[in-house]
C-alpha positions as CSV (number, residue, x, y, z in Angstrom):
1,X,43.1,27.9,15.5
2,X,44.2,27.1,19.1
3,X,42.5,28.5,22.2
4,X,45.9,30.1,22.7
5,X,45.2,32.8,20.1
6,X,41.3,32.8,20.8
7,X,40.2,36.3,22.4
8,X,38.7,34.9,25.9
9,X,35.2,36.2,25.2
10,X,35.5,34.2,22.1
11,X,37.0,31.2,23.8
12,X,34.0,31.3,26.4
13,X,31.1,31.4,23.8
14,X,32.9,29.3,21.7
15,X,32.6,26.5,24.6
16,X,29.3,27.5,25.5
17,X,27.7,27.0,22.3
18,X,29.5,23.1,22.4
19,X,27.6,22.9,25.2
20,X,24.4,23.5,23.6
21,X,25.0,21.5,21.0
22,X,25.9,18.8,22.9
23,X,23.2,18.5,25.3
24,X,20.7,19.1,22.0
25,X,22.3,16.4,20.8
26,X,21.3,14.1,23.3
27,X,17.7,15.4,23.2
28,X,17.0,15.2,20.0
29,X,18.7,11.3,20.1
30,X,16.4,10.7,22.9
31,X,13.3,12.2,20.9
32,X,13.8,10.0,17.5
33,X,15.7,6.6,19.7
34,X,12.6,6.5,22.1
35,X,9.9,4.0,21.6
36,X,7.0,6.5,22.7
37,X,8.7,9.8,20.4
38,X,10.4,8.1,18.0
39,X,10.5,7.9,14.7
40,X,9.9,4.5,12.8
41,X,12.9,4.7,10.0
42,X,15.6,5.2,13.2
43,X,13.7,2.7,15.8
44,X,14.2,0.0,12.9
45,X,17.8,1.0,12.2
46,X,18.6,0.8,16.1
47,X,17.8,-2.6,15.7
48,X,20.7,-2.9,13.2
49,X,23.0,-2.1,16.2
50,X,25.2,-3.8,18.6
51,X,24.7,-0.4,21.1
52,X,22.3,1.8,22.1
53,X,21.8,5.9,20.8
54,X,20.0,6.5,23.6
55,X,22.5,5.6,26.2
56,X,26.0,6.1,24.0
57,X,25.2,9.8,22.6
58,X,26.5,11.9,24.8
59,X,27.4,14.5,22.6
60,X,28.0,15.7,19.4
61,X,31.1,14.0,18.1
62,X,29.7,10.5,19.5
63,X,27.5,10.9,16.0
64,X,30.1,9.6,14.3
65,X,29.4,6.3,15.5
66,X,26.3,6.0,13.0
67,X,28.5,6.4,9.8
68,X,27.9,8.9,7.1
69,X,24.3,9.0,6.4
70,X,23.1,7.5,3.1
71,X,21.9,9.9,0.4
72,X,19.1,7.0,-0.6
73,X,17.7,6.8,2.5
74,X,15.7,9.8,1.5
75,X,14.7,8.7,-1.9
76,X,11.1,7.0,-2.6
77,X,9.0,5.6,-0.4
78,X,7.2,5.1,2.7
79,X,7.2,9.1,3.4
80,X,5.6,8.2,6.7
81,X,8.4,6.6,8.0
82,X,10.4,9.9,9.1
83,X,7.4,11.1,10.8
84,X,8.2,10.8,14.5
85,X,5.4,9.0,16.5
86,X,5.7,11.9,18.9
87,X,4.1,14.3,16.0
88,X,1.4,11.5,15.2
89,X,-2.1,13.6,14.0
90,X,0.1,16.4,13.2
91,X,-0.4,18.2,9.8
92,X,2.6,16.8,7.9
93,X,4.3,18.5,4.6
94,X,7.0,16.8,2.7
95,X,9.7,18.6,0.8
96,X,11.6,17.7,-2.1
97,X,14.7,18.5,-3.3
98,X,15.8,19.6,-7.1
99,X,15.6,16.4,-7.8
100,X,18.3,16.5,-10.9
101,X,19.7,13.4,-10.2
102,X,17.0,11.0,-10.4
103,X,14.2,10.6,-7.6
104,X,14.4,13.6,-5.4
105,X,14.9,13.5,-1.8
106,X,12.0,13.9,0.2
107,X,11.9,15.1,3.9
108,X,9.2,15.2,6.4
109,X,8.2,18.7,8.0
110,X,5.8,20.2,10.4
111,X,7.0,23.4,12.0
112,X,11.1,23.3,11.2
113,X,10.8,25.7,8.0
114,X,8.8,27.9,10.2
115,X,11.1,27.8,13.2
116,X,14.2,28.1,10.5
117,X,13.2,31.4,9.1
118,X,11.9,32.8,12.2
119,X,15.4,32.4,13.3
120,X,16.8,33.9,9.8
121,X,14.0,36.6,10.3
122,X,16.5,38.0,13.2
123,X,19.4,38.2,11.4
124,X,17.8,40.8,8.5
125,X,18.2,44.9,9.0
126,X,14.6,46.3,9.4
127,X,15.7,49.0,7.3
128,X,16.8,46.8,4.2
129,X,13.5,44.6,4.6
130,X,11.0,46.5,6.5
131,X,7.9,44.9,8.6
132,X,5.1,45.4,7.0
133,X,6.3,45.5,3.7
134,X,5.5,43.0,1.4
135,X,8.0,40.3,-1.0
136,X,8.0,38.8,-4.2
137,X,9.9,35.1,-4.2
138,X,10.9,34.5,-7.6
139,X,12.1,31.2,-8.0
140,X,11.4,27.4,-7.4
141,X,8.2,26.8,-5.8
142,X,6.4,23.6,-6.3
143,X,7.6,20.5,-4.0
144,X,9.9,22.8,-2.3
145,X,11.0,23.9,1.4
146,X,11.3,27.6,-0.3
147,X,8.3,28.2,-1.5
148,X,6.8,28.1,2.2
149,X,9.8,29.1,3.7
150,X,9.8,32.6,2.2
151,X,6.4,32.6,2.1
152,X,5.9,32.5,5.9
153,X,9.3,34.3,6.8
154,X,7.7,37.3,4.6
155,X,4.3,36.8,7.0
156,X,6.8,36.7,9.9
157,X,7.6,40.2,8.9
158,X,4.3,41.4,8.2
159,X,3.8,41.2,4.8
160,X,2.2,39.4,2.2
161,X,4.3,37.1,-0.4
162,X,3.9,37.4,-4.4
163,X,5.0,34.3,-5.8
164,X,6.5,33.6,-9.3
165,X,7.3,30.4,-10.2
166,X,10.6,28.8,-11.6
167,X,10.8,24.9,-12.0
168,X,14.4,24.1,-12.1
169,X,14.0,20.2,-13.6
170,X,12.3,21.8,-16.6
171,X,15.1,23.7,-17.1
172,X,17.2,21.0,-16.7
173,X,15.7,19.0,-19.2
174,X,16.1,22.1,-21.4
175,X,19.8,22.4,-21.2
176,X,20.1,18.2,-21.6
177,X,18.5,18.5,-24.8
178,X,20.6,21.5,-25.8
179,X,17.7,23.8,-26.1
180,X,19.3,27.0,-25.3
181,X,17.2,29.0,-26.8
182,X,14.3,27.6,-25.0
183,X,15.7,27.5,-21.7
184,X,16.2,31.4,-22.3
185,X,12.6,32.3,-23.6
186,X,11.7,30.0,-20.2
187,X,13.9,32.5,-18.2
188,X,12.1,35.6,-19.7
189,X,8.6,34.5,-19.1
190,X,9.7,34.3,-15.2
191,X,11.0,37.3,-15.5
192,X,8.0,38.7,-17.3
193,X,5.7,37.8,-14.7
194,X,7.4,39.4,-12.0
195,X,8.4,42.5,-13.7
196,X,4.3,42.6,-14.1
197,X,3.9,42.3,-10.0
198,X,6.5,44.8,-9.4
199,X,4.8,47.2,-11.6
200,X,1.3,46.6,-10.3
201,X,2.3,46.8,-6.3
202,X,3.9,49.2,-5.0
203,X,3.7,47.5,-1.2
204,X,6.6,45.1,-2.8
205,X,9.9,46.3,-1.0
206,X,11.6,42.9,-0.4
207,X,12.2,40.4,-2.6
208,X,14.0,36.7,-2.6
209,X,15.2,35.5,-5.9
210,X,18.4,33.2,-7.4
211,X,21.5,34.6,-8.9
212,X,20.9,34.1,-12.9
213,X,17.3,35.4,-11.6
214,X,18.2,38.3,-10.4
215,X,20.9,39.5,-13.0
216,X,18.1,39.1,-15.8
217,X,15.5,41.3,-13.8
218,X,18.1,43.9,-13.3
219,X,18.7,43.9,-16.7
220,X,14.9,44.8,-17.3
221,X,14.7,48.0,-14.2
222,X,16.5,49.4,-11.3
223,X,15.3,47.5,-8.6
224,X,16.1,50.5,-6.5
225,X,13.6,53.0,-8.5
226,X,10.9,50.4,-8.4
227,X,10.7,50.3,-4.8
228,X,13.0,47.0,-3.6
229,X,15.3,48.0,-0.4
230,X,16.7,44.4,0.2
231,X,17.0,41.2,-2.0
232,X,17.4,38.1,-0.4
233,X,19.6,35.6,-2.5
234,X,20.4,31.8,-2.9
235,X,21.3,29.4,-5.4
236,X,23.6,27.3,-6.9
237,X,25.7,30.4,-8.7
238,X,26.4,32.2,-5.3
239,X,30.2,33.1,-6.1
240,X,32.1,36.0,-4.6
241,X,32.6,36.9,-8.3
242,X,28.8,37.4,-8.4
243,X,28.7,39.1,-4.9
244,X,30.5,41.8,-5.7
245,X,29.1,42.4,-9.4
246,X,25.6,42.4,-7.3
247,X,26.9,44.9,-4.6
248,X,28.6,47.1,-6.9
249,X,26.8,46.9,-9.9
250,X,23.2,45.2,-10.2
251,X,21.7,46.6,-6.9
252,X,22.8,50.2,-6.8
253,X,22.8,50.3,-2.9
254,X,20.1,47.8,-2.5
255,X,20.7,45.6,0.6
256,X,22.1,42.1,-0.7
257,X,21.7,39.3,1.8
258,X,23.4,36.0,0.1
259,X,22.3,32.6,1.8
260,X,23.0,29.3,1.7
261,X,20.7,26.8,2.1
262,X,18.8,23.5,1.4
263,X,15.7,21.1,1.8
264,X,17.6,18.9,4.4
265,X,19.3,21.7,6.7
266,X,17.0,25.0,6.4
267,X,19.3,27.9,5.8
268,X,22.5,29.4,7.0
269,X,23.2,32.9,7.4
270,X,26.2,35.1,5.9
271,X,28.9,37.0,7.6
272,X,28.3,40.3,6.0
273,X,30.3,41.0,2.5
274,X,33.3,43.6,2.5
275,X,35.5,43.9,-0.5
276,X,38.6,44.0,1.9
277,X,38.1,40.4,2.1
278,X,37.2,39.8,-1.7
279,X,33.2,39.2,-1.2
280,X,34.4,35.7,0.2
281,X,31.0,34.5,1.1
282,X,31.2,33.4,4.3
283,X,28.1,31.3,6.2
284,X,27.5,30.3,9.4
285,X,24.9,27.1,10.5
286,X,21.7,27.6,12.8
287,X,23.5,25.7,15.4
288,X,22.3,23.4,17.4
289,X,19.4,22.8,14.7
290,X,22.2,22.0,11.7
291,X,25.9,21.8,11.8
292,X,27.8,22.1,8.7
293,X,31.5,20.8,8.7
294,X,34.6,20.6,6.2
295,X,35.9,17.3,5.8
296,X,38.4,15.1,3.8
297,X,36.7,13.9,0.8
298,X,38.6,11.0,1.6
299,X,38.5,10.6,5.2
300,X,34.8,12.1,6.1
301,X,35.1,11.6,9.9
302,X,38.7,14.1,9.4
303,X,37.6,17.7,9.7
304,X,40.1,19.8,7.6
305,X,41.9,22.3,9.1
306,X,40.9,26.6,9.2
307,X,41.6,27.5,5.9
308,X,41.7,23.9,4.0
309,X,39.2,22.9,1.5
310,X,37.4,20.3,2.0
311,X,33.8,18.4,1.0
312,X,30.8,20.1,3.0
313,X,29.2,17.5,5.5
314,X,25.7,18.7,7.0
315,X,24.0,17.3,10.1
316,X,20.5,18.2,10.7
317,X,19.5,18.1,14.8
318,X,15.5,19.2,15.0
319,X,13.0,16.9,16.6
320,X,11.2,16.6,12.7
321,X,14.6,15.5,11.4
322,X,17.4,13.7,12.4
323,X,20.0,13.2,9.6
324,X,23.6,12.5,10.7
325,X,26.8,13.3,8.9
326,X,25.0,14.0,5.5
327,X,28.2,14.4,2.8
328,X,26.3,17.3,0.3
329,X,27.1,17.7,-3.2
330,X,29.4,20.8,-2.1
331,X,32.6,21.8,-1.2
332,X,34.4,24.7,0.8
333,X,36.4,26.0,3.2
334,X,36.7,25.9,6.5
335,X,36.0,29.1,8.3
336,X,36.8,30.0,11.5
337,X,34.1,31.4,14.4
338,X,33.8,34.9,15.3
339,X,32.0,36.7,17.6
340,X,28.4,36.8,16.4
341,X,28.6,32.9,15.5
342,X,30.6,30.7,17.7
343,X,30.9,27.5,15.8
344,X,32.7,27.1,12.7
345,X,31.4,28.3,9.2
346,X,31.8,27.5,5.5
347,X,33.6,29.9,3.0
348,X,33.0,30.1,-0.8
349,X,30.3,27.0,-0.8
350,X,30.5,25.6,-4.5
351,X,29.3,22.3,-6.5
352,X,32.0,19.3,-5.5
353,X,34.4,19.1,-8.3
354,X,34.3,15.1,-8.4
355,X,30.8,15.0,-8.7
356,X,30.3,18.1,-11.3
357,X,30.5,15.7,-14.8
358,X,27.4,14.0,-13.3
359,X,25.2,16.9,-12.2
360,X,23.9,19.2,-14.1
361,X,24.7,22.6,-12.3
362,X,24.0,26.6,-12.3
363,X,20.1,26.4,-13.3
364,X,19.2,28.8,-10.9
């Protein structure tokens, strides 16, 4: 897309938001480089280098210069090296990812997953997901950002969150040993208990659950007669194919707001679903805070072009975290800005085919 064939508005907002990110950028550089703010895992790595963050950032692309950033960084121990000295006597939580490949990631946070879905909190219709009304979150909670997350972005609202629980690795385990048959009595005592909450509050209008989730609870009631107005959605079997079976089947004109989102980044938001465009699911990253870019498996610094398909590479910018040029365990397509979200987005986010033998995927 050249700026040739770029509306001007477009164009301008486009540049604008560089701007932003770039002078972020350098702040949050500055934050996690400086000897006063900074925090201990990335002073010790400056040491490593033969140049200085602090003065050679100038903007985003200069964070290329640190490589891609290693996936075992984030695995075991000290936890307390991620926390910035400028936070020091803050409340800390850590986070953990899925953790089906071995030792989960863990991340540091403070205030990020509030600040994240305060900003998501925006982007939702009051009339799907009403203030005041209250949620139920059924799905992993435990060690993870989301339990929390939804948690508070339902307080952020107004409301009060029920909470059913789902622990993927169990499941996992489950469909390693073959025990299908387990792994679906498992899925029916989550769905059980929230079934149970529905029926027994009637303040529950919202709820957040994961695809497989949500197809087995529809399969139990109408959502729509019990009460729910909008269902917030994420998980590893977000496909258009499932988009559209949700919108024109499961939900029966119940609001469906897909997401994409994970431990390391917070959450991105979705261009809203049409079926003149297939139900591509399209998302767009809470710039400056994360960017998320298409790139050549093979090449990782080559951004593919609009259109190409490519591995997704995530880069989280908050004054908690700074994780450069992350290559994730997904692929997709680049997607081109619009007005609402001048930066580039991600289209049809799926597991990364090379690394699919190796991971076990689709538990949620």
């Amino acid at each position: 897309m050249s700026s040739t064939t770029l509306a001007p508005d477009l164009a301008a907002r486009m540049e604008a938001s560089r701007r932003e990110l770039d002078a972020w950028t350098r702040e949050v550089v500055e934050w996690h480089f400086n000897p006063d703010t900074g925090t201990p895992f990335w002073l010790e790595y400056a040491k490593t280098l033969d140049w200085d963050p602090r003065r050679e950032i100038q903007g985003y692309a200069d964070l290329d210069r640190f490589g891609n950033f290693q996936d075992e960084w984030l695995r075991g121990g000290p936890v307390r090296r991620w926390v910035p000295k400028g936070y020091a006597g803050r409340p800390v939580y850590t986070f953990e990812t899925g953790g089906s490949t071995g030792v989960p990631k863990s991340r540091i946070s403070i205030d990020d997953f509030r600040i994240d879905y305060e900003a998501f909190s925006a982007t939702l219709p009051d009339d799907a997901f009403p203030k005041g009304a209250d949620w139920l979150s059924v799905g992993p909670t435990g060690p993870r950002r989301l339990r929390l997350a939804v948690e508070h972005l339902a307080q952020h609202r107004g409301g009060i969150c029920f909470l059913v629980d789902l622990d993927p690795r169990w499941v996992i385990k489950l469909i390693k040993m073959g025990e299908l048959g387990m792994m679906e009595r498992y899925k029916q005592h989550v769905i059980d208990q929230a079934l149970t909450l529905l029926r027994a509050h009637d303040n529950i209008q919202c709820l957040f659950t994961t695809p497989k989730l949500l197809e087995a609870l529809c399969e139990k009631v109408s959502l729509k007669k019990i009460g729910i107005k909008g269902v917030f959605c994420g998980g590893t079997e977000m496909t258009p194919q499932f988009c559209r079976f949700a919108t024109e089947e499961l939900l029966d004109g119940v609001y469906f707001a897909p997401t994409y989102g994970n431990t390391l980044m917070g959450l991105a938001v979705h261009k809203p679903l049409t079926p003149e465009n297939g139900y591509a699911i399209v998302y767009y990253p809470p710039s400056p805070r994360a960017m998320i870019e298409v790139v050549d498996p093979e090449q990782p610094n080559r951004i593919v072009g609009y259109g190409e398909t490519g591995r997704v590479r995530l880069t989280t910018l908050t004054k908690e975290f700074f994780m450069p040029r992350f290559l994730e365990r997904d692929e997709a397509e680049r997607e081109e800005p619009y007005e609402k979200y001048p930066w580039d987005g991600v289209r049809n986010v799926r597991p990364f085919r090379k690394l699919s033998t190796s991971v076990v995927e689709g538990v949620y």
